[in-house]
C-alpha positions in Angstrom: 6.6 4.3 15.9 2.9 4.5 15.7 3.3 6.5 13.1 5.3 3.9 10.9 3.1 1.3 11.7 -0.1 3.8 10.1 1.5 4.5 7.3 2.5 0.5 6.3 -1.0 -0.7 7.2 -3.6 2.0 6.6 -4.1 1.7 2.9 -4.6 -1.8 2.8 -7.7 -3.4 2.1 -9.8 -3.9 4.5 -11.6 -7.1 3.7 -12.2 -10.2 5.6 -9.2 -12.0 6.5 -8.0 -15.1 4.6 -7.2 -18.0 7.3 -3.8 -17.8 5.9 -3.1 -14.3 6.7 -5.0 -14.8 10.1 -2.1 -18.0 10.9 0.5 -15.5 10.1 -0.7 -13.2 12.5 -1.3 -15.7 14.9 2.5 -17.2 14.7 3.7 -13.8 15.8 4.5 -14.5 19.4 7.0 -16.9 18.1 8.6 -14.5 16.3 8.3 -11.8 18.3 9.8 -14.2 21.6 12.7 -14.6 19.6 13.5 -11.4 18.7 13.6 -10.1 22.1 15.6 -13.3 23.1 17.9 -11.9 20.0 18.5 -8.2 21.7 19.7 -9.9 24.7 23.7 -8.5 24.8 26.5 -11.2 25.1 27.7 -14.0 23.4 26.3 -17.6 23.9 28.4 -17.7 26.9 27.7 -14.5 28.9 24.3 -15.0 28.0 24.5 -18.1 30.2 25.9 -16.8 32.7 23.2 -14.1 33.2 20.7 -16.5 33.1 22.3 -18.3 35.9 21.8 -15.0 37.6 17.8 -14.6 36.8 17.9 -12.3 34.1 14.4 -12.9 32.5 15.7 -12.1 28.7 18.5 -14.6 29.1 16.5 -17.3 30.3 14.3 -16.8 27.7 17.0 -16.3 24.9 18.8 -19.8 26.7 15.7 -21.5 26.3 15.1 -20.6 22.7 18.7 -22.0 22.5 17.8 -25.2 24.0 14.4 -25.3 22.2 16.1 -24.9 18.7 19.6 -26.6 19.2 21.3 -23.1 17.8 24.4 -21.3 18.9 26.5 -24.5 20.1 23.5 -25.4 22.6 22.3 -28.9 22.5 18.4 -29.4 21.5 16.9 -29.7 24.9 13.4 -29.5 25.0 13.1 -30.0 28.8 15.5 -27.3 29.8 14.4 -24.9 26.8 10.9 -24.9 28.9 12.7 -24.7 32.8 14.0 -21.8 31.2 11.3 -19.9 29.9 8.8 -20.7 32.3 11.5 -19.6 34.8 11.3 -16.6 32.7 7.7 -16.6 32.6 7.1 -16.9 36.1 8.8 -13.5 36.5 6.7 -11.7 34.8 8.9 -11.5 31.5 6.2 -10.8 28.7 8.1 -11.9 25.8 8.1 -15.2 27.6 4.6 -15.5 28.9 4.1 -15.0 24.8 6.3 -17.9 24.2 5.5 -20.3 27.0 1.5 -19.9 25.6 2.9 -20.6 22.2 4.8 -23.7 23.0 1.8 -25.1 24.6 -0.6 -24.7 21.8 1.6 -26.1 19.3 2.7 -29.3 21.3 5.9 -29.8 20.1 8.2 -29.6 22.7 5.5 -30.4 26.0 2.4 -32.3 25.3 -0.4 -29.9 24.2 -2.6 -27.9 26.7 -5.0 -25.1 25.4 -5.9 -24.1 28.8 -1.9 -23.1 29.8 -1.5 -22.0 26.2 -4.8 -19.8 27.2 -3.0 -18.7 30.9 0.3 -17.5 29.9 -0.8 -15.9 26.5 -3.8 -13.9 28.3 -0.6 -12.8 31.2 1.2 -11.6 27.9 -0.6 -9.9 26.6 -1.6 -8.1 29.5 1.9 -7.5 30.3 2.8 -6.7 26.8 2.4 -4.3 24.0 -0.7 -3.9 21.4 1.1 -6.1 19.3 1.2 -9.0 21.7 -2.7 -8.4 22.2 -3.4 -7.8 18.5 -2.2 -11.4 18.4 -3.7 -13.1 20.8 -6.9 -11.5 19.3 -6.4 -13.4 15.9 -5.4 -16.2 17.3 -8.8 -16.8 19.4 -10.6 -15.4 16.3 -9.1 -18.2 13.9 -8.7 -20.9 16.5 -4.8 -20.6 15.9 -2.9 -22.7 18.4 -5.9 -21.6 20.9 -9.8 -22.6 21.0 -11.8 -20.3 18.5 -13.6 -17.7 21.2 -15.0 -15.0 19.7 -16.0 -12.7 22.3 -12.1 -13.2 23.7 -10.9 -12.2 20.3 -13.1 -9.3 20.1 -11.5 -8.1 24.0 -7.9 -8.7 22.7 -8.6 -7.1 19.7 -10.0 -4.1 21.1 -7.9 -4.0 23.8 -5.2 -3.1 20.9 -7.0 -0.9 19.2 -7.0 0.9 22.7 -3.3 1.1 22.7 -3.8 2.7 18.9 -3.2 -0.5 17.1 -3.6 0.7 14.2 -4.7 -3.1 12.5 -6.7 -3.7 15.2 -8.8 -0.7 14.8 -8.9 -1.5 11.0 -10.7 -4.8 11.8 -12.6 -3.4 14.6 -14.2 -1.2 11.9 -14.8 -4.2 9.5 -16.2 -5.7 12.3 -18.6 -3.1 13.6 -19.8 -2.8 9.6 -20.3 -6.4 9.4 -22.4 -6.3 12.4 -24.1 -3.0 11.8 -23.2 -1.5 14.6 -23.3 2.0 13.9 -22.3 3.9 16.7 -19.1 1.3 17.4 -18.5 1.9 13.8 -18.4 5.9 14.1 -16.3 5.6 17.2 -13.8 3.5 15.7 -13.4 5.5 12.2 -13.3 8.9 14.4 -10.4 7.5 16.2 -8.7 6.2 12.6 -9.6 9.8 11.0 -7.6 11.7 14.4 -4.7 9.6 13.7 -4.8 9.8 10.1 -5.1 13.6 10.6 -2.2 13.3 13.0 -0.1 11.6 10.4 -0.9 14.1 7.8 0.0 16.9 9.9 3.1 15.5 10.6 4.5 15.5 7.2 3.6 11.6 5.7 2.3 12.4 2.5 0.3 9.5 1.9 -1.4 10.4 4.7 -2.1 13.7 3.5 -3.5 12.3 -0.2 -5.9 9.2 2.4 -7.2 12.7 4.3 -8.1 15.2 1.5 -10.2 12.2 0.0 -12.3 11.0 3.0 -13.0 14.9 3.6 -14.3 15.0 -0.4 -16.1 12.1 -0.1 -17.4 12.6 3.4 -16.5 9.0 4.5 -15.1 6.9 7.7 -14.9 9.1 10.3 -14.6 12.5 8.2 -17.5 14.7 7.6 -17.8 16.1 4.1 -15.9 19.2 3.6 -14.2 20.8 0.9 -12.4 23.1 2.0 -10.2 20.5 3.8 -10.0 18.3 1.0 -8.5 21.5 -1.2 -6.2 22.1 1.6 -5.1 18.7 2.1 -5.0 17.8 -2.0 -2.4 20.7 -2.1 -0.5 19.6 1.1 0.6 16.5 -0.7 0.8 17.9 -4.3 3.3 20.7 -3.0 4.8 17.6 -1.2 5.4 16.0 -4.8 2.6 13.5 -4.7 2.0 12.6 -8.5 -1.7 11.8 -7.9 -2.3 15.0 -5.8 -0.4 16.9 -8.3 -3.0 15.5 -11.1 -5.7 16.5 -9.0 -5.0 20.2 -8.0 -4.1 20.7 -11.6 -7.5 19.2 -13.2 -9.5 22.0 -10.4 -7.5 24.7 -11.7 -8.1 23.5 -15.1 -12.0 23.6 -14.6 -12.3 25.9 -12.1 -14.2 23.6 -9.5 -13.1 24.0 -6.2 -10.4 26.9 -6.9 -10.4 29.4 -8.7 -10.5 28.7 -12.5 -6.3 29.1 -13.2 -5.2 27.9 -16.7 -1.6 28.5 -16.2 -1.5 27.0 -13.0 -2.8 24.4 -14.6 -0.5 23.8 -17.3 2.5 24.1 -14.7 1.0 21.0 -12.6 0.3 19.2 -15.7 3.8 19.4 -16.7 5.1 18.7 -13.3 2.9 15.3 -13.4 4.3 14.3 -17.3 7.8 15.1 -16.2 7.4 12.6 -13.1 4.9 9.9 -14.9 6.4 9.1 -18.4 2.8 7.6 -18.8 1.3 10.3 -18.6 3.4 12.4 -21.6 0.2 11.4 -23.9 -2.2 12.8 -21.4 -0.6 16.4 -21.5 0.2 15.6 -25.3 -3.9 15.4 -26.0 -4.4 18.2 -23.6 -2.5 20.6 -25.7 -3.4 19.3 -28.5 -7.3 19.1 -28.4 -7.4 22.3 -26.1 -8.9 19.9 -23.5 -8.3 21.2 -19.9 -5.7 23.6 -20.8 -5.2 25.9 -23.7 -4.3 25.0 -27.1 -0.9 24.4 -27.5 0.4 22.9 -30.8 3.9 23.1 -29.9 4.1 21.7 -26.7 1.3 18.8 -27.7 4.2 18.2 -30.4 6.7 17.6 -27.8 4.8 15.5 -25.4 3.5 13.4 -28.3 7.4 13.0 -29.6 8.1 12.4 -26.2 5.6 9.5 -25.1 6.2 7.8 -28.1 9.6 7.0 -27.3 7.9 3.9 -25.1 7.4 2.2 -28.1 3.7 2.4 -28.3 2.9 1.5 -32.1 -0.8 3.0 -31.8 0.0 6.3 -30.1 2.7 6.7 -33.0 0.0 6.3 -35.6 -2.4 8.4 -34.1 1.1 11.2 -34.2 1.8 10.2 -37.5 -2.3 11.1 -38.5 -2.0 14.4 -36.4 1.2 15.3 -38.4 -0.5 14.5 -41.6 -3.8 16.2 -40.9 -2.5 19.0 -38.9 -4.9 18.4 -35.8 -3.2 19.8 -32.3 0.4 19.6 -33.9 2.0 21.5 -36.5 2.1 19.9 -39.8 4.7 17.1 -40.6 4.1 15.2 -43.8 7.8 14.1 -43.6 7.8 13.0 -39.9 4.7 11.8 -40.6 5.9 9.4 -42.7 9.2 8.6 -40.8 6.4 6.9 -38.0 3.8 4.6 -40.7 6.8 3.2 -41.6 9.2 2.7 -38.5 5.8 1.1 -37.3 5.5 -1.2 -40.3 9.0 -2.4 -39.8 8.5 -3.3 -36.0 5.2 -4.7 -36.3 5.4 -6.4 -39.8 6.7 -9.8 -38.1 3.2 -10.4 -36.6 0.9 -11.3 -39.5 -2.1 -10.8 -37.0 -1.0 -7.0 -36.0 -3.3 -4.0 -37.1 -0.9 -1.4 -36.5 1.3 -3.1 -39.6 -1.5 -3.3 -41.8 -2.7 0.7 -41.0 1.0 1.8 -41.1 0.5 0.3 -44.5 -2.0 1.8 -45.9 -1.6 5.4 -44.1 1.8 5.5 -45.7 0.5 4.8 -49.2 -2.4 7.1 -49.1 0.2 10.3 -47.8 2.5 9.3 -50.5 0.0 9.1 -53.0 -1.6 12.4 -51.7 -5.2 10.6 -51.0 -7.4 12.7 -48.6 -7.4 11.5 -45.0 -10.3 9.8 -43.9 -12.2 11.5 -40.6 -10.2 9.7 -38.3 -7.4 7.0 -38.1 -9.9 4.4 -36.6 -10.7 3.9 -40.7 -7.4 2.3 -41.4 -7.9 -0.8 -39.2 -11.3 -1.2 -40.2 -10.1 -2.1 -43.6 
């Protein structure tokens, strides 16, 4: 679970919080309260009936009933909070969650920040990193509870103890904005173990997030290349497209590993074959010779290829290579096919470039002028 909960949040951002995000995170212990009131078994009914009996989750599930008017219960406020303090009182997390709630909104009992304080501090104590994550944001934004700084950092690292992974994230952000260096090493340590962890374990995302801290040296990962190779190729022989990329440009240019044009090639075409957008890439790699080695046939079919998105530039520049023979074989025919399938599409803008070069490269390969040095010329007239 910890795992799943990495993987969601560890490549977000991790800038300051917008008071909008930091009410959302605060409103959890509602909904968290009424999901575990919604795993109690039963219908409306039975679920009554074990309430009667003491169950803490029914209580709190029947209260939630009485507090919302749902399931064919009557909206009650006065028995929704019997019940849930009931609950509460037992020791029931979910319910020490909600009974704080209800007293910091002030709905359904007058408003008191000092029980709303009580029974979301027992909570969280009693509860998971999640109900302690909240409370955290909630003293930090002044979210149904008094702004308290010094509680929110407690609550917030008291989740990051229970490998929180968002708390830990703002602990971090925290630590930098305050320049604490040696909080701030301990806390990106503990994110780089788990990270590791996660990578090891098979997430590939995790795996990519690894290979660059250990390149770049960064939060909690001391500079090594070695590891970043390893890692890179982890997640590229796990199919990453942007590890794939990678591992094939060091193999291109021999930095890192050993200087492998084939293996190169092979990644290349692995990443074009994945990424349609990237079909022009391998194209001008072939064809220039840039990367990997000359290949005018296979720069022909990338180029064919990639211009089957509709791009009216790239099939100019094609239509140029075809006519000038540069990287592709030549094509005066095929050439021609392009300037004018682009000055039929494009002709019903009168502001569009690509018409008016079609144009004009069409009538200078029919007319057998000499190409100019490069295409660039025919939108410059």
């Amino acid at each position: 679970m910890m795992r799943c909960i990495f993987i969601s949040m560890l490549f977000c951002c991790v800038a300051a919080y917008a008071q909008q995000l930091g009410d959302l995170i605060a409103d959890s212990p509602k909904r968290d309260s009424k999901e575990a009131a919604s795993k109690v078994s039963g219908g409306a009914e039975e679920i009554k009936a074990k309430a009667e009996r003491g169950d803490p989750a029914a209580m709190l599930a029947l209260g939630t009933y009485y507090a919302s008017g749902k399931n064919g219960f009557e909206r009650n406020p006065a028995r929704a909070l019997e019940l849930v303090r009931a609950s509460a009182q037992k020791g029931f997390a979910p319910a020490q969650v909600y009974l704080g709630y209800i007293y910091g909104e002030g709905k359904i009992v007058a408003r008191d920040f000092k029980e709303a304080a009580k029974w979301r501090e027992e909570g969280a104590s009693n509860g998971g990193a999640n109900d302690k994550w909240s409370l955290g944001n909630a003293y930090l934004y002044g979210y149904l509870l008094p702004k308290d700084q010094m509680k929110a950092l407690y609550w917030i690292t008291q989740a990051a103890q229970q490998n929180h992974i968002e708390a830990m994230l703002k602990l971090v952000e925290i630590y930098k904005n305050l320049n604490n260096q040696e909080q701030l090493n301990y806390w990106n340590k503990k994110l780089a173990l788990i990270e590791i962890d996660a990578a090891e374990s098979g997430n590939v995302l995790a795996m990519l997030s690894v290979a660059k801290k250990f390149m770049r040296g960064k939060d909690g990962f001391p500079r090594s290349g070695a590891q970043g190779v390893f890692w890179y190729k982890r997640a590229a022989d796990s199919g990453n497209r942007e590890a794939l990329e990678y591992v094939a440009k060091m193999y291109a240019s021999g930095r890192f590993l050993e200087k492998n044009p084939e293996k190169a090639r092979e990644l290349f075409e692995k990443v074009a074959e994945m990424d349609p957008g990237f079909g022009n890439d391998i194209a001008l790699f072939y064809a220039d010779g840039r990367e990997i080695p000359p290949d005018p046939e296979r720069a022909r079919y990338w180029f064919e290829k990639s211009i089957k998105t509709g791009n009216d530039t790239n099939k100019l520049q094609l239509a140029f290579r075809y006519w000038t023979a540069r990287g592709v074989p030549a094509d005066i025919q095929r050439a021609k096919e392009l300037c004018a399938e682009v000055a039929k599409s494009a002709s019903g803008n009168r502001f569009s470039g690509e018409a008016k070069a079609a144009k004009a490269m069409l009538s200078d390969i029919e007319n057998k002028v000499n190409p100019p040095e490069n295409m660039a010329e025919y939108f410059r007239k």
